[in-house]
C-alpha positions as CSV (number, residue, x, y, z in Angstrom):
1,X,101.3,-45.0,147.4
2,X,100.9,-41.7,146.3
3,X,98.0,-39.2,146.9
4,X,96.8,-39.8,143.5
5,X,97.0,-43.8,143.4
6,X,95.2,-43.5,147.2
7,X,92.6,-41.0,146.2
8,X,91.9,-43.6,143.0
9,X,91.7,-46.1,145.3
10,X,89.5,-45.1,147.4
11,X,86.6,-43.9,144.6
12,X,86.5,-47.2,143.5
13,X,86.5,-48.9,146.7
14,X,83.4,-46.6,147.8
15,X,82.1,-47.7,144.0
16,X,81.9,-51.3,145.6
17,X,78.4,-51.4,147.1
18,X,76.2,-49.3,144.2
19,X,78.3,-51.4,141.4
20,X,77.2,-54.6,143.0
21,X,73.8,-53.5,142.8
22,X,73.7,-52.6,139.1
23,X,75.8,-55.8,137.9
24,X,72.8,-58.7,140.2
25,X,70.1,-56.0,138.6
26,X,71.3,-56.0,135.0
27,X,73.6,-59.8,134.9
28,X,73.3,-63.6,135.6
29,X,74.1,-63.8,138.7
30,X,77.4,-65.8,138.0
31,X,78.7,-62.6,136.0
32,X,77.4,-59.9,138.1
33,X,79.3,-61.5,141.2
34,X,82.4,-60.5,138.9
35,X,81.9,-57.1,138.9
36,X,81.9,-56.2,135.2
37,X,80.8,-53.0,135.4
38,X,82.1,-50.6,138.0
39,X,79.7,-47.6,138.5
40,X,80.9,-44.2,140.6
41,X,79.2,-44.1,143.8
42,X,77.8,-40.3,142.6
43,X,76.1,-42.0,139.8
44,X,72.1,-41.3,140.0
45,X,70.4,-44.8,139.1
46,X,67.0,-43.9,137.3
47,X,65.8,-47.2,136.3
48,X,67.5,-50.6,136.0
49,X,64.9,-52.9,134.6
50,X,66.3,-54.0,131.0
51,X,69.6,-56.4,131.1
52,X,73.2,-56.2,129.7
53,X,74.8,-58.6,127.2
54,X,78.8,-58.8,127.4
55,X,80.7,-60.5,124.9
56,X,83.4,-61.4,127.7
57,X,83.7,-60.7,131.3
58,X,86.3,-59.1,133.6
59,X,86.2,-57.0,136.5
60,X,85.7,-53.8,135.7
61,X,85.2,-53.9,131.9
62,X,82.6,-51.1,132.3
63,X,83.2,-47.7,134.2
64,X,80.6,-45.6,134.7
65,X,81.6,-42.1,136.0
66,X,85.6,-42.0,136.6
67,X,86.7,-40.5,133.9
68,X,86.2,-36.7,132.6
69,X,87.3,-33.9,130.5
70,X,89.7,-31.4,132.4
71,X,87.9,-28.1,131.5
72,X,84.4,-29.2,133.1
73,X,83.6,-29.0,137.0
74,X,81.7,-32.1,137.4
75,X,80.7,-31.1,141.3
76,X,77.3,-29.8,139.5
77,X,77.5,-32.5,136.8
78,X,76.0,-36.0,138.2
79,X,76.3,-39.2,135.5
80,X,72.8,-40.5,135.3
81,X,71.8,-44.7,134.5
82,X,69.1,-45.7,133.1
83,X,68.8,-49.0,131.2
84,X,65.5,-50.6,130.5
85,X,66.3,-52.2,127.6
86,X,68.8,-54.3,125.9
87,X,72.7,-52.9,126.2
88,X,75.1,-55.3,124.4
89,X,78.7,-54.4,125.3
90,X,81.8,-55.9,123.3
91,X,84.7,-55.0,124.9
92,X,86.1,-52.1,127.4
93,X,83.9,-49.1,127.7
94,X,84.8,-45.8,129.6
95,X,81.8,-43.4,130.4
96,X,82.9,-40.4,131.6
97,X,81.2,-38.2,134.7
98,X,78.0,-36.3,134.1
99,X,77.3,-38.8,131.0
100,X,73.5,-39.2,130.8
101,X,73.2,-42.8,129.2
102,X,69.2,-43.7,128.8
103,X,68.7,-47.2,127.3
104,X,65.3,-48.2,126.5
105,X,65.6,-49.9,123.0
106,X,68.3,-51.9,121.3
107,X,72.1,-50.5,122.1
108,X,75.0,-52.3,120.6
109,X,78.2,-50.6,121.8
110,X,82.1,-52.3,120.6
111,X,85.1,-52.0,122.3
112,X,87.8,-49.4,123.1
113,X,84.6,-46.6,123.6
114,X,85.4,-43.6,125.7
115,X,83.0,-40.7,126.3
116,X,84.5,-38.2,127.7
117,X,82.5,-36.6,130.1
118,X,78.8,-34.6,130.6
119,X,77.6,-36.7,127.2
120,X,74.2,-37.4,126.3
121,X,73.2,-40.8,124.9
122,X,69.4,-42.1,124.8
123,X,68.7,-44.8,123.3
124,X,64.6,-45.3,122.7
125,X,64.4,-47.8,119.6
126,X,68.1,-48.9,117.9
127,X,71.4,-47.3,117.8
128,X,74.4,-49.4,117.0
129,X,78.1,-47.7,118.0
130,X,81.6,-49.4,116.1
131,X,85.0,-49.9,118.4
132,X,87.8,-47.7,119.0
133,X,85.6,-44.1,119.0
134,X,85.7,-41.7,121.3
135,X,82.8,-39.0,122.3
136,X,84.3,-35.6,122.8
137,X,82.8,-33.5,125.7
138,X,79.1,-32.5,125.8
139,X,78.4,-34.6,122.9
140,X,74.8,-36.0,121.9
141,X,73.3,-38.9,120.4
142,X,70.1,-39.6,120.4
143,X,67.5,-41.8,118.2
144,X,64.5,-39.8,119.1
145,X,63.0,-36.5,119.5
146,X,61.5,-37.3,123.3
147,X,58.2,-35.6,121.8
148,X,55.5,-36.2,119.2
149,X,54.9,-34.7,116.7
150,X,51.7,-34.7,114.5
151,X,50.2,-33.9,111.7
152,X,46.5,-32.3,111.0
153,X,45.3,-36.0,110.4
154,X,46.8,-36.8,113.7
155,X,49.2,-38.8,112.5
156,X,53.1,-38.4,114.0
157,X,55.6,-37.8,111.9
158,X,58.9,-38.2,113.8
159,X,58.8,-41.4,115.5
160,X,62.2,-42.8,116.9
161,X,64.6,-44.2,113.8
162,X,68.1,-45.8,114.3
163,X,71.6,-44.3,114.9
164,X,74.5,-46.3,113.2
165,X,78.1,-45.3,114.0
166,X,80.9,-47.0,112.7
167,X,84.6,-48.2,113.6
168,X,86.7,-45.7,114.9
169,X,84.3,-41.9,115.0
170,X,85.6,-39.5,116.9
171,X,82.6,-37.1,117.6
172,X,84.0,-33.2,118.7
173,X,82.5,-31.3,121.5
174,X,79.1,-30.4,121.4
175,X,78.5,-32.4,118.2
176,X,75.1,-33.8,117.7
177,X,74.3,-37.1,115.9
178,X,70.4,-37.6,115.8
179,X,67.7,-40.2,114.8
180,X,68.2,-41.5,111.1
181,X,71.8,-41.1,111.0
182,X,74.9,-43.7,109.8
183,X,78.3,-42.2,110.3
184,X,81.2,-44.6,108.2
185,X,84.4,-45.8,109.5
186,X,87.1,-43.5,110.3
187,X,85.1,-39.9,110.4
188,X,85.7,-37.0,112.1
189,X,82.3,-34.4,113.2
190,X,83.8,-31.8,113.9
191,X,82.7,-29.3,116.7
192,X,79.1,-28.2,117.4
193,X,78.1,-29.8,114.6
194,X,74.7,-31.5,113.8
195,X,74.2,-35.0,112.0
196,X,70.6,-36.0,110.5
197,X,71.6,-37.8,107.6
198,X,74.2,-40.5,106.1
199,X,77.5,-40.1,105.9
200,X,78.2,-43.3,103.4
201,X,82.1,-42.0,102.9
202,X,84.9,-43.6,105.2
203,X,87.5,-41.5,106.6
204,X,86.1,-38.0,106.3
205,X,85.5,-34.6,108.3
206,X,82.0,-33.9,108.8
207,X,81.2,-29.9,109.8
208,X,78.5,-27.8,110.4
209,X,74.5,-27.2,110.7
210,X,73.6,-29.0,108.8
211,X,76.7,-31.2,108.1
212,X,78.8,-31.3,105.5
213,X,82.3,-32.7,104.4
214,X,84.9,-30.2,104.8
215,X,87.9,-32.7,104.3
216,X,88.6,-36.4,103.1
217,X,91.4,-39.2,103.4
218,X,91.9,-38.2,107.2
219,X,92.5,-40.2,110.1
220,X,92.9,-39.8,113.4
221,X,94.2,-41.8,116.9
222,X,92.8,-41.1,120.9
């Protein structure tokens, strides 16, 4: 074996212990005892009082904090856990180190999903993610603001609203994709850029603040 098999090895071995706790917290017993989900042994566990749905389940059809982006020193980047609410998973699902994932509404994620590394997903009311995308580095998505705002009559006027993203999105570094937002199949947001709105055309590049398309009949693979 060499030193990069053993090293591999031995993060998921010392993954054993925390990754049983999360799968009895969050699965009927009979699954968690499987070992579905595999979470890295630096991962901070906030809260795990909600449950997760699997369509199927294999050993290790989760991981939580392996995987990351080359350019990004995750010794100061810890992934963070929180699920509180419902988190139906469809298929394999790679969530890469520092990756704050926050589940306290309704989260629907499909198969083949990779984030990167040091993303950002909260999840407070509804947000619905397609198979086969892939979150670039330091990306966002979020279906809330975290804070009220109100009116003069006292009334708030950004309360949390869904996220829909198709099949097959891959979102650039440092994109964001906030509440009220539907992405189609097959886009492309490009780089720093910020979705509020919905993107109803398949196979497009979406760019800029706020976004745009810059570029149609595109596709892309991982």
């Amino acid at each position: 074996m060499n030193t990069d098999k053993l090293v591999k090895f031995l993060r998921y071995l010392a993954a054993i212990p925390k990754s049983l706790y999360v799968n009895l917290r969050l699965l009927p017993f009979d699954q968690a005892i499987k070992l579905p989900i595999i979470v890295s042994n630096r991962t901070k566990l906030i809260s795990l009082n909600g449950k997760v749905k699997l369509d199927k389940v294999k050993t290790g059809l989760v991981r939580i904090g392996f995987t990351g982006a080359d350019m990004i020193d995750y010794r100061y980047s810890r992934t963070m856990l929180q699920i509180d609410g419902q988190f139906t998973v469809k298929g394999k699902v790679k969530i890469g180190k520092g990756t704050r994932l926050i589940v306290a509404g309704d989260l629907d994620l499909g198969t083949n999903f990779i984030a990167t590394g040091d993303n950002t997903i909260i999840c407070e009311k509804q947000m619905s993610i397609g198979s086969d995308c892939m979150f670039a580095w330091e990306s966002v998505v979020m279906d809330t603001d975290q804070h009220a705002i109100f009116d003069q009559s006292g009334d708030q006027i950004n309360t949390e609203d869904r996220v829909v993203i198709g099949n097959n999105v891959w979102l650039g570094a440092r994109s964001f994709v906030l509440k009220n937002s539907v992405i189609a199949d097959g886009c492309i947001v490009a780089a720093n850029t910020t979705v509020t709105r919905s993107i109803a055309e398949k196979d497009v590049i979406i760019a800029g603040a706020p976004s745009k398309k810059i570029k149609e009949g595109v596709h892309w693979q991982h």
